[in-house]
TORTITOR-348483 format. One line per 5 residues: number of its first residue (from 0); their letters; for each residue y, x, z of C-alpha. Coordinates in steps of 0.5 Angstrom, whole numbers. Example, Ala and Ser with C-alpha at 12.3 -4.5 7.8 and 13.67 -1.06 7.14 Angstrom:
<atoms>
0	as	-9,25,16 ~ -2,27,14 .
</atoms>
This chain:
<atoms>
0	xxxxx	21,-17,64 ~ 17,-17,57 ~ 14,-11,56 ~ 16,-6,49 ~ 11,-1,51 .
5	xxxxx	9,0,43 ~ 0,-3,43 ~ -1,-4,36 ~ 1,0,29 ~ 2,-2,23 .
10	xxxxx	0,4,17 ~ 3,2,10 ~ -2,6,5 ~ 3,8,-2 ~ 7,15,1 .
15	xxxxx	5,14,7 ~ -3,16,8 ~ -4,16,0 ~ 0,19,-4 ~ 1,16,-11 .
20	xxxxx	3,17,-19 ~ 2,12,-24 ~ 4,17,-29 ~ -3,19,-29 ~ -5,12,-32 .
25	xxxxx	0,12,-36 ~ -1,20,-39 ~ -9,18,-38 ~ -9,12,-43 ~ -4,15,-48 .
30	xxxxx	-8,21,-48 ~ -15,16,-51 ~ -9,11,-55 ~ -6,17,-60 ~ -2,10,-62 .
35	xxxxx	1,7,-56 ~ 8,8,-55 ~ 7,9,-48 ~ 14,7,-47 ~ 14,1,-50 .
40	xxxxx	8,-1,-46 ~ 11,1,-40 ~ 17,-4,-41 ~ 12,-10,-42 ~ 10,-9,-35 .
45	xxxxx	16,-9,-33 ~ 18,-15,-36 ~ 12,-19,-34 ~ 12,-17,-27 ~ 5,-15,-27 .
50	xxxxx	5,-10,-21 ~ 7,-16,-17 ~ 3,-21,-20 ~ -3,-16,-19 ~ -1,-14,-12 .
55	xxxxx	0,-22,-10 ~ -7,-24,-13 ~ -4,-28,-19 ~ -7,-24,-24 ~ -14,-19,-24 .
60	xxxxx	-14,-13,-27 ~ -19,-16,-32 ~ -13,-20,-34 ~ -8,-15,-34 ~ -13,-11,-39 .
65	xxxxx	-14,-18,-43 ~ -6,-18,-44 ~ -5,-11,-46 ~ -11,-10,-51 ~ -9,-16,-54 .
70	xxxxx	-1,-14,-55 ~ -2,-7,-56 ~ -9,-7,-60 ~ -12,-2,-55 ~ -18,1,-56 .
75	xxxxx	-19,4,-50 ~ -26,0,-46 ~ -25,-4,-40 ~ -29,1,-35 ~ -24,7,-38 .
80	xxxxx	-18,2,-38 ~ -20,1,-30 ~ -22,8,-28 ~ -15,11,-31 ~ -11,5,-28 .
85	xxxxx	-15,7,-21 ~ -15,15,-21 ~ -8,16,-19 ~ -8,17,-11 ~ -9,24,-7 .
90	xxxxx	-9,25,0 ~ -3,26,5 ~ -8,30,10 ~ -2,31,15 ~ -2,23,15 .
95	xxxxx	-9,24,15 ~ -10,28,21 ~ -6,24,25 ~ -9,17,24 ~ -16,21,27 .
100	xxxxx	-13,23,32 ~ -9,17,35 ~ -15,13,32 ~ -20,18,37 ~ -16,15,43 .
105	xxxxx	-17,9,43 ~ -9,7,46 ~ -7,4,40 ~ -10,-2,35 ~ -9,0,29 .
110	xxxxx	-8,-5,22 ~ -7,-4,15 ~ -1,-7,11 ~ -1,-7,4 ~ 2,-8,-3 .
115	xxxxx	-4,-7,-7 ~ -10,-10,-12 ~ -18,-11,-11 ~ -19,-6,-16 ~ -14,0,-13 .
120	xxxxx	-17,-3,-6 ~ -24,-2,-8 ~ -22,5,-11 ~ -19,7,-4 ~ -25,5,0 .
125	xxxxx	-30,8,-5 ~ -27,14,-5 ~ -23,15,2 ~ -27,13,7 ~ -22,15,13 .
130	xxxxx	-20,9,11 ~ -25,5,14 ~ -22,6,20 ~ -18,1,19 ~ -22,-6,22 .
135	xxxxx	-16,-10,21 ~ -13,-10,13 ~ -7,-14,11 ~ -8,-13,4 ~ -2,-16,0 .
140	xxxxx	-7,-19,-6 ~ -11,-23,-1 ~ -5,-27,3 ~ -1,-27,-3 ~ 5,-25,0 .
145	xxxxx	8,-17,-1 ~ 13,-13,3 ~ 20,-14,4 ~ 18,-22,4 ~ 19,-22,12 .
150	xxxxx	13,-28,12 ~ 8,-22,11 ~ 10,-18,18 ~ 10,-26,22 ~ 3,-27,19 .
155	xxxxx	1,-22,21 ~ 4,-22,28 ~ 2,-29,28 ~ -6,-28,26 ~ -8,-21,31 .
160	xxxxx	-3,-25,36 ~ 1,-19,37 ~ 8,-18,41 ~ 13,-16,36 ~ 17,-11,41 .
165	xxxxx	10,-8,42 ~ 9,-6,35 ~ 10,-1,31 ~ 11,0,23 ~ 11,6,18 .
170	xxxxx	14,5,13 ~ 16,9,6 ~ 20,4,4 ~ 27,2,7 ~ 27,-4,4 .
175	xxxxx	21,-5,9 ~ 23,-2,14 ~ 29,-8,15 ~ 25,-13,14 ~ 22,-12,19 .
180	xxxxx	26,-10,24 ~ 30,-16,23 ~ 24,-20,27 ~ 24,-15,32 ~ 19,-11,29 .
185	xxxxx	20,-4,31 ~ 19,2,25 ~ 19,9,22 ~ 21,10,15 ~ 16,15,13 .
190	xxxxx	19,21,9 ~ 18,28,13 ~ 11,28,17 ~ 15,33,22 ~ 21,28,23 .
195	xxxxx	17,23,23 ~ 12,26,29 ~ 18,27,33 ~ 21,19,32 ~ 14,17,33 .
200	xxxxx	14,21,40 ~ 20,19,42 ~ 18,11,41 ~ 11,11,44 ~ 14,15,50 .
205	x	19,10,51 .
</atoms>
């Protein structure tokens, strides 16, 4: 009989153990660029798909600064630029708290799985250093895949040597969660920490 005894937990980071809002760099810069049509500007990286080729390393925030500066005529310097695009998290001290406590235990191998760019990994890692915790980081930017993309979750299993049926994904996503449980990946859509305690109690008692 294979064993489902849950072994190894996958943390998603955005809205699950750091909260985000990338409003801030939007109201931050056109705080410094009186000019900038914040909406326009808004479009234009939705229209080149930026997020996404930041997240899967085709692109650099240097890069994306490059492209920016160049179609808006920005002013703002690239240090400024970099600290408004990175300053944009806060702590989910309930999410904080329970992965020092499973991590104090020592029952469970604990892994990272993450949409994200260097630049707001290197931001994180500066300025959340619970994080470190976190030996093993499967960060979307340096294996150029991203979730929902099924290969991620595979890659992953396949690099640590995992057993699907003994791990387990949180997640705030949806279109995550499926991804995963669709290669037998067990998972937790994370939106109440308090229905999430009692879902998480229930699969590592099973």
């Amino acid at each position: 009989m294979p064993s489902h005894k849950i072994k190894n937990i996958l943390f998603d980071l955005g809205n699950t153990l750091i909260f985000y809002d990338y409003s801030y760099f939007y109201e931050g810069l056109g705080k410094l660029e009186k000019k900038l049509n914040i909406l326009k500007f808004k479009r234009y990286i939705k229209e080149n798909d930026f997020g996404n080729k930041l997240c899967k390393g085709k692109i650099n925030i240097r890069d994306f600064f490059r492209k920016a500066k160049k179609k808006f005529n920005l002013k703002v310097s690239f240090e400024d630029f970099v600290y408004l695009y990175s300053d944009i998290f806060w702590v989910n001290y309930k999410m904080k708290n329970f992965l020092e406590k499973i991590n104090a235990l020592g029952q469970f191998r604990l892994f990272l799985i993450s949409n994200t760019d260097s630049t707001h990994m290197n931001f994180l890692m500066k300025n959340f250093p619970f994080l470190k915790i976190f030996k093993n980081r499967i960060l979307s930017y340096k294996v150029g895949m991203i979730k929902p993309q099924k290969k991620i979750f595979i890659y992953t299993l396949q690099k640590y040597k995992l057993k699907k049926g003994e791990t387990l994904l949180i997640d705030d996503i949806p279109a995550n969660i499926r991804a995963a449980e669709a290669i037998g990946i067990k998972a937790i859509r994370y939106k109440s920490h308090e229905k999430f305690l009692k879902q998480f109690t229930r699969i590592v008692r099973k």
